[in-house]
C-alpha positions in Angstrom: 0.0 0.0 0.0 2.8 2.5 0.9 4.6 1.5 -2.9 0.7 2.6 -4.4 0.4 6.2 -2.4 4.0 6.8 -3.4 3.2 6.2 -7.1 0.4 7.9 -6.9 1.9 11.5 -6.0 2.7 14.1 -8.4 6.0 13.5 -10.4 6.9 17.2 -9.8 5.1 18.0 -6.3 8.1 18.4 -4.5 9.3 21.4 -6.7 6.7 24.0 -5.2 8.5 24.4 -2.3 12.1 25.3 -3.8 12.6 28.6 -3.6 15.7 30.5 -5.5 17.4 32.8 -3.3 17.9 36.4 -4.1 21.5 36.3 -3.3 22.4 34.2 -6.6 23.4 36.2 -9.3 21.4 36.2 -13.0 23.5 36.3 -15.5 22.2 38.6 -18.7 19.7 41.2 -19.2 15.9 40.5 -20.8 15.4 44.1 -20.9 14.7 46.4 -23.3 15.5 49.7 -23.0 12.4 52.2 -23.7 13.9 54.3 -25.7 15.8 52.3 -27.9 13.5 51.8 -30.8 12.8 55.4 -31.3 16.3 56.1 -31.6 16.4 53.7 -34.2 13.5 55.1 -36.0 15.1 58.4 -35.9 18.0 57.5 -37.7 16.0 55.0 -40.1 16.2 56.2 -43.9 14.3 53.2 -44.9 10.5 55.2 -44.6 12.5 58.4 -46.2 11.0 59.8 -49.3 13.3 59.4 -52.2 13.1 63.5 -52.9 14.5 64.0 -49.5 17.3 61.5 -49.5 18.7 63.3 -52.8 18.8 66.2 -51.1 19.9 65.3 -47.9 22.9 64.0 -49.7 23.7 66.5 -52.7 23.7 68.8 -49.3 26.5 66.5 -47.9 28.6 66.5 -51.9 28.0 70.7 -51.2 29.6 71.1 -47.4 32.4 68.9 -48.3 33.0 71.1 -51.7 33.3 74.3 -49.0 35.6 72.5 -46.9 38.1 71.7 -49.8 37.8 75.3 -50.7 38.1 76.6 -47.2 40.7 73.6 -45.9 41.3 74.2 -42.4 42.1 70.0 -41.2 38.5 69.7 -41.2 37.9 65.9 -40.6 34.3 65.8 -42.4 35.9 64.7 -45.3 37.3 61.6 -43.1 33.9 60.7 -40.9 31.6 61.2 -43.5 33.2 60.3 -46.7 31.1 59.3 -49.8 32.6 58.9 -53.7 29.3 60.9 -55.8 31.3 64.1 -55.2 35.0 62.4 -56.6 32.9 60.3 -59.6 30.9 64.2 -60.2 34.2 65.8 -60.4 36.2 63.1 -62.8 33.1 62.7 -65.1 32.9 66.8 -65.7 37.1 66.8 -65.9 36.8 64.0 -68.5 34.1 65.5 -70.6 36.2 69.6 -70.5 39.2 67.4 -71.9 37.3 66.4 -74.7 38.0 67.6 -78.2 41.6 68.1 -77.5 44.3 67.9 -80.5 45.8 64.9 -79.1 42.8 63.2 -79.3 42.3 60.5 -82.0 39.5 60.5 -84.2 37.1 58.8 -82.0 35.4 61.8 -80.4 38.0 62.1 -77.8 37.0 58.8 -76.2 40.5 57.1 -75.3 41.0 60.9 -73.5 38.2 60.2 -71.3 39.1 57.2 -70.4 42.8 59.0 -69.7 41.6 60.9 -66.9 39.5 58.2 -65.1 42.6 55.8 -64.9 44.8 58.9 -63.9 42.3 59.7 -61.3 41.3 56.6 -59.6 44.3 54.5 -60.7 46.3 57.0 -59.1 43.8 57.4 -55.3 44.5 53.7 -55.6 48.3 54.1 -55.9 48.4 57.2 -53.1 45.9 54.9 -50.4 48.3 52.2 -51.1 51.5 54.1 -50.0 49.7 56.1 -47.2 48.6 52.2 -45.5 51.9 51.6 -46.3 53.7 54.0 -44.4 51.4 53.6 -41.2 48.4 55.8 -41.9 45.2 55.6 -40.1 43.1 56.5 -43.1 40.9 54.2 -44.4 40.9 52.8 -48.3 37.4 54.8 -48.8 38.3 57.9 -46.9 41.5 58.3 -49.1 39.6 58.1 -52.4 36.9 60.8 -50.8 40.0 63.1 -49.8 41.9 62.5 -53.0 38.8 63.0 -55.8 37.1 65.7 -53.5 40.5 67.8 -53.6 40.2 67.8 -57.5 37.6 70.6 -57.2 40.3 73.4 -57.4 41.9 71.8 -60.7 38.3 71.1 -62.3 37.3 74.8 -62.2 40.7 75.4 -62.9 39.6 73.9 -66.4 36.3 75.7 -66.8 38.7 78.8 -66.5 40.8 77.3 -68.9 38.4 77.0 -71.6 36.5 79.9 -71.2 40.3 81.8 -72.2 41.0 79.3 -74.7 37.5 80.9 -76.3 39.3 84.2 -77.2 42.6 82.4 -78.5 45.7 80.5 -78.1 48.6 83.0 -77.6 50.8 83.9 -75.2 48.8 85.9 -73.3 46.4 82.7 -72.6 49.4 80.2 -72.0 50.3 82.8 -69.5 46.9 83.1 -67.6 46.1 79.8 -68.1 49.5 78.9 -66.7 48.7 81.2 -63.2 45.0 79.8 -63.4 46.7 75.9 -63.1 49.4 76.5 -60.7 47.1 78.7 -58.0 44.6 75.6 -58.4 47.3 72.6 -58.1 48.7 74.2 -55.3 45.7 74.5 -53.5 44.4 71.2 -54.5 48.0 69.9 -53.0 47.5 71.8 -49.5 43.6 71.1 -48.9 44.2 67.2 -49.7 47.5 67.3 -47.1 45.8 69.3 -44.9 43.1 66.6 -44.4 45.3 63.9 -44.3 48.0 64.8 -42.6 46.8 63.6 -39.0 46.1 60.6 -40.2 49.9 59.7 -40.9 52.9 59.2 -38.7 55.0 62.7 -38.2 58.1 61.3 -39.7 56.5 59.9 -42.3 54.3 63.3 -43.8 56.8 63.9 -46.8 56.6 60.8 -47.9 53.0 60.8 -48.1 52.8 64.5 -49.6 55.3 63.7 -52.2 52.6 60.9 -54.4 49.6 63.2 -53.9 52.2 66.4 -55.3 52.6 64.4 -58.5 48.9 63.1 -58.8 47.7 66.4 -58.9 50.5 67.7 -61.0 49.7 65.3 -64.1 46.2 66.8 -63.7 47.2 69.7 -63.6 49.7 69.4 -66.9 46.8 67.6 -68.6 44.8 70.6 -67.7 47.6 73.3 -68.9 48.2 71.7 -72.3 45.0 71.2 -72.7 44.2 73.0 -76.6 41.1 72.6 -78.7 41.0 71.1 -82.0 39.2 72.6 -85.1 
């Protein structure tokens, strides 16, 4: 009779009556914070209209043109970096080279191609050395610095064929020759000037001296630059 009452209890009655002190420690967190899902809404882009993305970014491409005019070791071009400005810039380079007398007969197509390998060939070549040497910089942030620090030399060209309009002489070579150097120069300092933290101090020359002859071939591209008719 005993053997039947004990059978006949409960498998799991016993385990009413354990109780888990509070002194034992529970390991992880079930909780979520309150807040944390409007944070993430706020910063969501996904329910963004399409009108105000555009904007939101050609207003990015337009404070990072201002900080490569006004260079002062700004590192928005670092944080934020994006590669519509530095594609915006090579594309209007390439098309204000076209036409030129050393051109072939193919509408100035091996030209345009020219300045895209020069470009990006050469950020690639620069980003390379600058890891090299023990920068911080990133691959992506190197190519933003690099092809954002064309803007100088690009209106350097609008400037260049507006001149070219009213002839080829010596007068032009001569302004057109100021026109380059001012912009080169600049282009040179702005692009150092944002990269220079990122590199070791007794490494900077070494650094400045690939990104000196980048911009200079742009800049001799730009200066010989002379219209065919």
């Amino acid at each position: 009779m005993a053997e039947v009452e004990e059978s006949s209890k409960p498998l799991f009655a016993g385990l009413s009556d354990i109780s888990i002190s509070e002194d034992i420690p529970v390991e992880g967190d079930i909780s979520m914070p309150v807040g944390s899902q409007n944070a993430d809404n706020d910063f969501s882009t996904l329910d963004e209209p399409v009108k105000d993305t555009i904007l939101r970014d050609l207003r990015a491409v337009g404070q990072k043109f201002v900080h490569v005019m006004y260079p002062k070791k700004s590192s928005a071009l670092l944080r934020d970096w994006d590669l519509w400005g530095p594609l915006l810039l090579c594309v209007t380079l390439a098309l204000m080279l076209q036409g030129g007398s050393v051109d072939s007969e193919e509408d100035g197509r091996p030209q345009f191609a020219e300045v895209f390998v020069i470009i990006w060939f050469g950020s690639v070549i620069i980003t390379l050395n600058s890891k090299l040497l023990g920068g911080t910089i990133s691959f992506f942030q190197s190519l933003c610095v690099l092809g954002y620090c064309i803007l100088p030399l690009t209106v350097a060209m609008i400037v260049c064929r507006i001149v070219l309009l009213g002839g080829s002489g010596l007068v032009s070579f001569v302004v057109r020759l100021i026109v380059v150097t001012a912009s080169f120069s600049w282009s040179t300092f702005a692009s150092t000037a944002f990269l220079a933290d990122s590199q070791p101090p007794n490494r900077k020359a070494l650094v400045v001296y690939p990104v000196f002859l980048f911009y200079f071939v742009i800049g001799w591209m730009i200066l010989t630059f002379s219209p065919s008719h």
